[in-house]
C-alpha positions in Angstrom: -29.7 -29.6 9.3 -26.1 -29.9 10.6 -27.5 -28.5 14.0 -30.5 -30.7 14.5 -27.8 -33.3 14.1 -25.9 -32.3 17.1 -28.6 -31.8 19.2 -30.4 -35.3 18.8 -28.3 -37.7 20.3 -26.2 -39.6 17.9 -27.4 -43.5 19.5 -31.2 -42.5 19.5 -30.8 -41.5 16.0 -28.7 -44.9 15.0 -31.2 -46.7 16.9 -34.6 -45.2 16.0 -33.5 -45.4 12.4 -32.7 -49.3 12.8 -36.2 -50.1 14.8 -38.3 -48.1 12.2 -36.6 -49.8 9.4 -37.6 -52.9 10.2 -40.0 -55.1 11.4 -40.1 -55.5 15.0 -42.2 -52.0 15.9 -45.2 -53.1 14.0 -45.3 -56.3 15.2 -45.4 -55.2 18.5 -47.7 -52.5 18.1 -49.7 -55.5 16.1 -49.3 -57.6 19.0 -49.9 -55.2 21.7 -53.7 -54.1 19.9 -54.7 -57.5 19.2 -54.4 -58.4 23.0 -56.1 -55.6 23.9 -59.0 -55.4 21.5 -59.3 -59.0 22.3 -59.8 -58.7 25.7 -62.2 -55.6 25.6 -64.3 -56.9 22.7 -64.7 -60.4 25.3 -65.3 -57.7 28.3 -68.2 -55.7 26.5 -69.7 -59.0 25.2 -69.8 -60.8 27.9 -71.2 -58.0 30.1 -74.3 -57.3 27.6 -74.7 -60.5 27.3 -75.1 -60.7 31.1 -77.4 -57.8 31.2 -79.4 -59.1 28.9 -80.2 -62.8 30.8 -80.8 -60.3 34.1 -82.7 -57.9 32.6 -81.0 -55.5 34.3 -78.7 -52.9 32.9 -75.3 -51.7 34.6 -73.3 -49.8 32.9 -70.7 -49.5 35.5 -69.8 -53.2 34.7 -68.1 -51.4 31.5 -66.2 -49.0 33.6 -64.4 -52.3 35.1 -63.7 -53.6 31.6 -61.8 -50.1 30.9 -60.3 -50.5 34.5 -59.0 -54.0 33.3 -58.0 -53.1 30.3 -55.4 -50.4 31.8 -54.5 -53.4 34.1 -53.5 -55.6 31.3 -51.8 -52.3 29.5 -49.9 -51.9 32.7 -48.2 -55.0 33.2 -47.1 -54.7 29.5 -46.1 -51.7 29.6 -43.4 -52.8 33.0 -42.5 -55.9 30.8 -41.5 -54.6 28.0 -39.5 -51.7 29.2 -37.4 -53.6 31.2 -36.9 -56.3 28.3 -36.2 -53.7 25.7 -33.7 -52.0 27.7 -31.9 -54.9 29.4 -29.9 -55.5 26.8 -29.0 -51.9 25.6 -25.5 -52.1 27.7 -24.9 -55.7 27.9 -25.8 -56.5 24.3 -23.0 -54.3 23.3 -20.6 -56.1 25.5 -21.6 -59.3 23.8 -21.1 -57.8 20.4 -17.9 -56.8 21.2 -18.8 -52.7 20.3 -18.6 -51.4 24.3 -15.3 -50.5 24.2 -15.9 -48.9 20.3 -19.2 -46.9 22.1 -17.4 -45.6 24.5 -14.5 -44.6 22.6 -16.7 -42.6 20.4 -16.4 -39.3 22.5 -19.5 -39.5 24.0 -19.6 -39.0 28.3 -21.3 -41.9 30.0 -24.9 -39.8 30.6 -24.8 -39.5 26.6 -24.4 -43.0 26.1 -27.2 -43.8 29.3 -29.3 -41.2 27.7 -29.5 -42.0 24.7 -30.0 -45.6 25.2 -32.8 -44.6 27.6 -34.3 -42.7 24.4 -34.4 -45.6 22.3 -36.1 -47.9 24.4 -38.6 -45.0 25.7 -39.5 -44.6 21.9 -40.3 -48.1 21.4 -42.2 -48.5 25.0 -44.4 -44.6 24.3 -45.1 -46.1 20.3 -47.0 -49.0 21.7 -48.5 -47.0 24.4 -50.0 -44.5 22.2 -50.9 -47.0 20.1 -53.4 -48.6 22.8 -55.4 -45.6 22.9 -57.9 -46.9 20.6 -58.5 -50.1 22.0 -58.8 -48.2 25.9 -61.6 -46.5 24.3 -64.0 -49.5 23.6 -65.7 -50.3 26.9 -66.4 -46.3 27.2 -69.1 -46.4 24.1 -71.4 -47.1 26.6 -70.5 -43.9 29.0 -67.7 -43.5 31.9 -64.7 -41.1 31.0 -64.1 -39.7 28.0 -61.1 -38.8 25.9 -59.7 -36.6 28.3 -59.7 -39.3 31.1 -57.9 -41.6 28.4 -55.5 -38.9 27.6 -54.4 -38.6 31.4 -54.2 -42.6 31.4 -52.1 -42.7 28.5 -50.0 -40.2 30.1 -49.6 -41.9 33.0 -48.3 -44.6 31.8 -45.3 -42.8 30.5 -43.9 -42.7 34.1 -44.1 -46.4 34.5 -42.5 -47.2 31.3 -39.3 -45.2 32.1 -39.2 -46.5 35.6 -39.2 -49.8 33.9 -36.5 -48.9 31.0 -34.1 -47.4 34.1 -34.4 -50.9 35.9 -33.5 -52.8 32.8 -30.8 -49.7 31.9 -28.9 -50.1 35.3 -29.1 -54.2 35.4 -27.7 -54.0 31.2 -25.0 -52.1 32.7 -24.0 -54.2 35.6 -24.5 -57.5 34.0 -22.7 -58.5 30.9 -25.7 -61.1 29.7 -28.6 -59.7 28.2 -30.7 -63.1 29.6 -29.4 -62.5 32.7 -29.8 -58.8 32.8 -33.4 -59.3 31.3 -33.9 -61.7 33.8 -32.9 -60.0 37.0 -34.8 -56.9 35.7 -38.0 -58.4 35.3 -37.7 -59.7 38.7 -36.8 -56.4 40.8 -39.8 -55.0 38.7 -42.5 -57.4 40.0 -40.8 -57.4 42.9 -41.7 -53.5 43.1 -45.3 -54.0 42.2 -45.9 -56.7 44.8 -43.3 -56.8 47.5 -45.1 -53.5 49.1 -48.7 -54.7 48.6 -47.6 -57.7 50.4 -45.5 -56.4 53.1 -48.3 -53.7 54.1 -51.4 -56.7 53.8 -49.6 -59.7 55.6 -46.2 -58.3 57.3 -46.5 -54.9 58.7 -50.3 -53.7 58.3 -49.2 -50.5 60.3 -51.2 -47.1 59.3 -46.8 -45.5 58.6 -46.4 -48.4 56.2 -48.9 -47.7 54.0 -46.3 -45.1 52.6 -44.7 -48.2 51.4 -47.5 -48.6 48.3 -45.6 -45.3 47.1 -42.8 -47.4 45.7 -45.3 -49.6 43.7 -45.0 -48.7 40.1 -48.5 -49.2 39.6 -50.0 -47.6 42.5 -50.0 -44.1 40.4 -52.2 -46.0 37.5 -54.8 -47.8 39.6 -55.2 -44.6 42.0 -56.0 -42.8 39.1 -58.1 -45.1 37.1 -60.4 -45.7 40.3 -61.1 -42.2 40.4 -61.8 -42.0 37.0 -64.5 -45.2 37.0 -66.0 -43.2 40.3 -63.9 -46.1 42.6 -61.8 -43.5 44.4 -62.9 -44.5 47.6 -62.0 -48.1 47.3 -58.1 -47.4 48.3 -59.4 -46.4 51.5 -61.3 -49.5 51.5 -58.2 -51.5 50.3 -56.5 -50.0 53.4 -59.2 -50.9 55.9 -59.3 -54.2 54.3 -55.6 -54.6 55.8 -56.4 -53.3 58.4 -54.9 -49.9 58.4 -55.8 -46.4 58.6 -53.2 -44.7 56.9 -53.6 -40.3 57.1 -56.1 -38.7 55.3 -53.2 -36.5 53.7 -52.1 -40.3 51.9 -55.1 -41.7 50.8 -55.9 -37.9 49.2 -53.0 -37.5 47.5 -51.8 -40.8 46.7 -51.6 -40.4 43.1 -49.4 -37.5 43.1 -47.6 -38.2 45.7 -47.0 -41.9 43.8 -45.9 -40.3 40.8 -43.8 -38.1 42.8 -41.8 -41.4 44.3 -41.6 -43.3 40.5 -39.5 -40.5 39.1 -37.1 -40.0 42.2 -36.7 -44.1 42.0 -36.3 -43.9 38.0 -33.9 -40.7 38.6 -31.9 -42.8 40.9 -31.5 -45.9 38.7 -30.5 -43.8 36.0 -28.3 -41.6 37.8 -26.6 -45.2 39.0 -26.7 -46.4 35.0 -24.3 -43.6 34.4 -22.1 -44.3 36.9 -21.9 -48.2 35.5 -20.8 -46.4 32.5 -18.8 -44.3 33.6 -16.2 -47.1 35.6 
């Protein structure tokens, strides 16, 4: 037992402990489900529902309900990370127990690590805990569990690029509002500045690479694929009237992913150097 304790690290114990002793967890898991089963109970209805005026039966319009749902997970998923971790450094300044933490004999990628681990177990809770409600829309055919499985594990990658971005601002900043606030905005401002530069600024067949450094380019390349959509980036591409390499629009997901870690790696790496000063 005495070696298990030195191997976790002492602040995602201490943490953990404190979130799963109270309340907060299964509220947001309760939250979290109720928006989603909401919205994909609506989806499915309203779809039958306009089937059965038509006459006609579509099934694909239920692969677009899964496809929204996974949107709406998304953007949770990037909101919460970055709120949960954006005041992991600052809120101990405001409490006074900084100087305490880092007096405790722990280096600086400790400290950055196992703050990271406490947020990442309250942002990978909720996410597993969607995986029924991503499930509703396929009763009615599309992917199956395995295709869910690969969703939910893609989302992992965009929650920690999210808890790095609030992790580095908590450590610069000494406000938790204002770390929260400035790390919600360089978050959207990754998942929109790119779309935005490529469609209106530079549509340029190079700066499609820019959609790399979206954080949710990796989801919705994948989720396209799985709902039989693949070919719709290249569409989204033409529609801005570029024609990026082949090599890109084929691998976009991978190479996506790819990007996301070396931009989480970096904000962590300069988390730890915060600390460390």
């Amino acid at each position: 037992m005495s070696r298990a304790k030195g191997i976790i690290n002492p602040i995602t114990a201490k943490e953990v402990k404190v979130t799963l002793r109270g309340h907060s967890l299964p509220v947001l898991v309760i939250v979290v489900n109720l928006i989603l089963f909401l919205a994909g109970l609506l989806g499915v209805y309203g779809r039958a529902s306009g089937m059965e005026l038509s006459g006609q039966a579509d099934y694909r319009q239920f692969l677009y309900v899964y496809a929204a749902l996974v949107g709406i997970l998304s953007v949770i998923v990037l909101i919460l990370g970055c709120s949960i971790a954006s005041g992991s450094i600052s809120g101990e300044r405001e409490t006074g127990t900084y100087d305490l933490l880092k007096s405790a004999g722990l280096s600086p990628l400790a400290i950055a690590g196992g703050k990271l681990f406490s947020a990442a177990h309250i942002s990978l809770s909720v996410i597993a805990s969607a995986f029924p409600a991503l499930l509703i829309p396929l009763v009615f055919g599309g992917p199956g569990l395995m295709e869910v499985f690969q969703i939910i594990g893609a989302l992992v990658p965009l929650a920690l690029f999210s808890i790095t971005v609030g992790l580095y601002f908590s450590s610069v900043l000494h406000s938790t509002v204002a770390a929260a606030a400035v790390s919600a905005g360089t978050v959207f401002a990754f998942a929109a500045v790119p779309v935005l530069l490529v469609m209106f600024v530079w549509p340029a067949a190079g700066n499609a690479y820019l959609m790399l450094a979206d954080p949710l380019t990796p989801v919705a390349s994948l989720v396209l694929k799985q709902i039989g959509e693949g070919s719709l980036v290249t569409e989204a591409f033409a529609r801005m009237g570029i024609a990026p390499a082949s090599f890109l629009s084929r691998s976009l997901t991978a190479l996506s992913f790819a990007v996301q870690a070396a931009i989480s790696l970096l904000f962590f790496i300069l988390s730890v150097g915060k600390i460390s000063e």
